[in-house]
C-alpha positions as CSV (number, residue, x, y, z in Angstrom):
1,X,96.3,126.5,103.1
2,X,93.7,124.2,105.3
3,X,94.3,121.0,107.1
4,X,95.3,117.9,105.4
5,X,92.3,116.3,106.6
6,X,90.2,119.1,105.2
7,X,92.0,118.8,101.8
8,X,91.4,115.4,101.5
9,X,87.6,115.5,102.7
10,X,86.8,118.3,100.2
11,X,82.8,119.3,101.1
12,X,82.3,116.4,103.1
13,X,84.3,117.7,105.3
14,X,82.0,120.1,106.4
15,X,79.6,117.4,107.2
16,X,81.3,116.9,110.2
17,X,80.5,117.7,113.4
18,X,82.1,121.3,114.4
19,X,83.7,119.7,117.5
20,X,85.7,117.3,114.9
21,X,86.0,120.1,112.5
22,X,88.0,121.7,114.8
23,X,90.0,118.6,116.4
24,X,90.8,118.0,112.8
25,X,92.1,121.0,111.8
26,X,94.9,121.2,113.9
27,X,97.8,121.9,111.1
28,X,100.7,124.3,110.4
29,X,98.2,126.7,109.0
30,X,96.2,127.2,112.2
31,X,98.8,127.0,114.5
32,X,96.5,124.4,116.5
33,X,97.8,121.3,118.9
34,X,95.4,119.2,120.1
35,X,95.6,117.1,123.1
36,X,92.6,114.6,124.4
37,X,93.1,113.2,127.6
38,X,90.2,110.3,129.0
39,X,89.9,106.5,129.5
40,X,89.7,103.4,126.8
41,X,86.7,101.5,128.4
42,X,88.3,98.5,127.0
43,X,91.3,97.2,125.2
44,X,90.8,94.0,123.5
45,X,92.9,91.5,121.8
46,X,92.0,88.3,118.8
47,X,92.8,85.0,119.4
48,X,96.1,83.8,121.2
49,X,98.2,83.6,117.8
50,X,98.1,87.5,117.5
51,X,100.2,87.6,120.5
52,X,103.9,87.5,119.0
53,X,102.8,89.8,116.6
54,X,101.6,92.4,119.1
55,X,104.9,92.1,121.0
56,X,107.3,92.4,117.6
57,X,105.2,95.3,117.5
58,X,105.2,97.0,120.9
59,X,109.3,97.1,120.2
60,X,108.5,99.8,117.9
61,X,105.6,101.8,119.5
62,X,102.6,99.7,117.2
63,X,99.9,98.3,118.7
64,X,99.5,97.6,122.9
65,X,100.6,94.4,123.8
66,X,98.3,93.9,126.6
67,X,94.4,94.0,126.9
68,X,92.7,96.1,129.8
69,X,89.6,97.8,130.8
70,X,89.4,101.4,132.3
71,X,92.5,102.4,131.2
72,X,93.8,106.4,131.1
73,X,94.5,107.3,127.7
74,X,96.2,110.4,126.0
75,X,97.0,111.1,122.1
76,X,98.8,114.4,121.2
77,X,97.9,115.6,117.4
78,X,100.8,118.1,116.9
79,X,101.9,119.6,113.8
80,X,105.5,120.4,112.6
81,X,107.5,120.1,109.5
82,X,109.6,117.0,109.1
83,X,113.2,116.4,107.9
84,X,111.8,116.5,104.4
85,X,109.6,119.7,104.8
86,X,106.4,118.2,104.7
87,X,103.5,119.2,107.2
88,X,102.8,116.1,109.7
89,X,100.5,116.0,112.5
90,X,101.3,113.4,115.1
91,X,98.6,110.5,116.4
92,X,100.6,109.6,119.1
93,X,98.7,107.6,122.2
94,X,99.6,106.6,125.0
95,X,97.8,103.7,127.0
96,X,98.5,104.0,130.9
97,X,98.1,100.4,131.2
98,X,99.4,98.5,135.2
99,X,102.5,98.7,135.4
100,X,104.1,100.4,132.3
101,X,102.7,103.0,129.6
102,X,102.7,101.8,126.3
103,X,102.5,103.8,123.0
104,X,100.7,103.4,119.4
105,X,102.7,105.9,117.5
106,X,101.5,107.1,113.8
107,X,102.7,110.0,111.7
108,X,100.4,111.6,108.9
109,X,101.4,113.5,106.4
110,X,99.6,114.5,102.9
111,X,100.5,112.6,99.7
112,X,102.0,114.4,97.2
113,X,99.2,114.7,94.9
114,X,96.9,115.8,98.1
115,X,94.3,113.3,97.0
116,X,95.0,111.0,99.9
117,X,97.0,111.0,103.9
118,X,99.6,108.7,104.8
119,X,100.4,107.8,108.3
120,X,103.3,106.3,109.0
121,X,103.4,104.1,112.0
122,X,105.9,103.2,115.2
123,X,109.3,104.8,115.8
124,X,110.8,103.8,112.8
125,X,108.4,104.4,110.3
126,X,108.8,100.8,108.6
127,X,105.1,100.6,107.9
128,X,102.9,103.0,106.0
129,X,99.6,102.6,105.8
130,X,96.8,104.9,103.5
131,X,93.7,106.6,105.0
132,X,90.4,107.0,103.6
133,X,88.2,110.1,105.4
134,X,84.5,109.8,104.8
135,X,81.7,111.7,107.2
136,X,78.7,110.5,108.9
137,X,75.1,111.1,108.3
138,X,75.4,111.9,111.8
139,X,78.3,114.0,111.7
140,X,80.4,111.5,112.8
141,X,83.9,110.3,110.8
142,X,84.8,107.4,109.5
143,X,88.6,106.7,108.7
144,X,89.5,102.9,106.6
145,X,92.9,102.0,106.5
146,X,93.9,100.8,103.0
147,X,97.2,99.4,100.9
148,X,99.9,98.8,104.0
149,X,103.5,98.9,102.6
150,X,106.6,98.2,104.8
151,X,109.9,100.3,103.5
152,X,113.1,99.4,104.7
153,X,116.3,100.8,103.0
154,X,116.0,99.6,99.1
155,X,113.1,97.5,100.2
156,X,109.4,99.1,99.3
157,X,107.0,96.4,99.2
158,X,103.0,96.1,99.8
159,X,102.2,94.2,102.8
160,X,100.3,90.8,101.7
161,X,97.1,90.5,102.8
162,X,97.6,87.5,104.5
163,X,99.9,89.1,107.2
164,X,98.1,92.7,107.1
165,X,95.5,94.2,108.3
166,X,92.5,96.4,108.0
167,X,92.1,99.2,110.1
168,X,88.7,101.2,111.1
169,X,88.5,104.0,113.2
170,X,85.3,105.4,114.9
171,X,85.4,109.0,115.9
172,X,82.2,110.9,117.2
173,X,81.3,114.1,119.6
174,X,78.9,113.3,121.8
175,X,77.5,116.8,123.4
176,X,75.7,115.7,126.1
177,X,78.9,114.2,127.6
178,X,81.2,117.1,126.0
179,X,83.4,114.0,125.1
180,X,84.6,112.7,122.1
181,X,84.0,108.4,121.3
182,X,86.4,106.7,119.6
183,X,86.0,102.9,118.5
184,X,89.1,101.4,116.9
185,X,89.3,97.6,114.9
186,X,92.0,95.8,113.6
187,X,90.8,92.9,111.5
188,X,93.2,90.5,109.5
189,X,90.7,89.2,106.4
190,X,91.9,85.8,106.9
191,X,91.7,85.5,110.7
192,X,89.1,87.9,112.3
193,X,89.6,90.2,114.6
194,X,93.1,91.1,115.7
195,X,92.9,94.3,118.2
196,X,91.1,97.5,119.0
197,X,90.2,99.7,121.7
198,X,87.0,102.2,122.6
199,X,86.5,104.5,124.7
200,X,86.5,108.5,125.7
201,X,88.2,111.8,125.8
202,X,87.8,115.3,126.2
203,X,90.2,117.5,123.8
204,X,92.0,120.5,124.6
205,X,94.0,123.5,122.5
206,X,97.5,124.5,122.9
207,X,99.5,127.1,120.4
208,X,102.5,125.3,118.7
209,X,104.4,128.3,118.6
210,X,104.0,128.3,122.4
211,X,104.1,124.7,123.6
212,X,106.5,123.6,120.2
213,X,106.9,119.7,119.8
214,X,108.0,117.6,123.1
215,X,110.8,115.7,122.8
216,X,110.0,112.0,122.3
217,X,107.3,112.6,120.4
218,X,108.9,112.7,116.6
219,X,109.8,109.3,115.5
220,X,113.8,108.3,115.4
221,X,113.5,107.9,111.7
222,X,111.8,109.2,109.2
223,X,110.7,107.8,106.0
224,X,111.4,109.9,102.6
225,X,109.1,107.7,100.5
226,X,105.3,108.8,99.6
C-alpha cells in the first residue's frame, strides 16, 4: 500500500518536491506522523458579514474566528483507522492566537473508489469537502477544494454555492530556509474573499506505533458516509 495522497496523485506525485513527498506520505503503511511546528505570518479575514459565519464555525473547530499576525502555529498529520476501518490522516491546526488557542480540524480519508480524498471537517464531521492534488512545475502542490456536502443524520445534501466556498491551499519547501510555505484562501464565488492564512513551518517525524494518537485529536463523531 502507499499513501492516499500518493494514490490519488499517481506519477505526478513524484513531481513533488522530496521534502513534500515525505510530509505526504505519512500513512498507516509507513508508520509516519508528522508534526510542523512555525508561525502564520498573517491571519486574514473578508468583509464584516463573514463574521457570524466564522463564529458558528469556531463552535465546531472550522475556521479561526479572529485575524492576527505572527501567530505560532502547529498541525499534527497522524494516521490511524477510524470507527469504520478506513485509513485517515489528521490535518489538525492549531492557531496560538492572544488569549485562547483555536483549532481548524479536518479529517481525510480515501474515497472508496481511490480516485479521489475526502476530508471531513470540525469535531463533528457535518461538512465534507473533496480534494483535488495537482503538482507544481516547481515542485510545489497545489490542493482545490471541490463539491462541499453537509450530512447530518438522514440529511446528505450538497452545499449551495451561494453559502459555500472554495478552498485553495499553497504548500511549498523552500530549502534555503529548511521550511515549509503554506498559503491558504477561502473564497465564496459570490462574495470574494472569506478567510485564509500564510505562513511557515518546519516538520518533524514521530513513529505512530510509538507516540499513538493523542487524545483530543480524533473528532467526537464520525461520519460513515463517502
Amino acid at each position: 500500500m502507499t499513501s492516499m495522497f500518493r494514490t490519488v496523485m499517481g506519477a505526478d506525485f513524484d513531481r513533488l518536491h522530496p521534502q513534500l513527498q515525505r510530509r505526504f506520505s505519512v500513512g498507516l503503511t509507513t508508520g509516519e506522523a508528522c508534526t510542523g511546528r512555525g508561525v502564520m505570518d498573517r491571519i486574514w479575514h473578508g468583509g464584516a458579514f463573514v463574521k457570524p459565519f466564522l463564529a458558528l464555525g469556531t463552535t465546531r473547530n472550522i475556521l479561526v474566528p479572529r485575524p492576527g499576525r505572527s501567530v505560532p502555529f502547529v498541525i499534527e498529520n497522524v494516521p490511524y483507522a477510524d470507527t469504520y476501518g478506513r485509513e485517515t490522516v489528521t490535518f489538525v491546526r492549531t492557531f496560538h492566537l492572544p488569549g485562547r488557542p483555536r483549532r481548524f480540524d479536518a479529517q481525510m480519508v480515501l474515497s472508496p473508489k481511490g480516485d479521489r480524498v475526502l476530508d471531513y471537517l470540525g469535531t463533528h464531521q457535518h461538512l465534507a469537502s473533496e480534494l483535488h492534488f495537482r503538482a507544481e512545475p516547481d515542485g510545489s502542490l497545489l490542493i482545490r477544494s471541490g463539491e462541499h456536502r453537509f450530512r447530518e443524520g438522514l440529511v446528505d445534501v450538497r452545499v449551495p454555492e451561494l453559502i459555500g466556498a472554495t478552498a485553495e491551499v499553497r504548500e511549498s519547501y523552500d530549502e534555503r530556509a529548511g521550511r515549509f510555505r503554506i498559503s491558504v484562501r477561502v473564497v465564496n464565488r459570490y462574495f470574494g474573499p472569506l478567510f485564509g492564512y500564510e505562513g511557515s513551518f518546519e516538520a518533524t517525524y514521530s513513529d505512530i506505533a510509538a507516540c499513538g494518537v493523542r487524545p483530543g485529536l480524533r473528532p467526537l463523531r464520525e461520519e460513515a458516509r463517502a
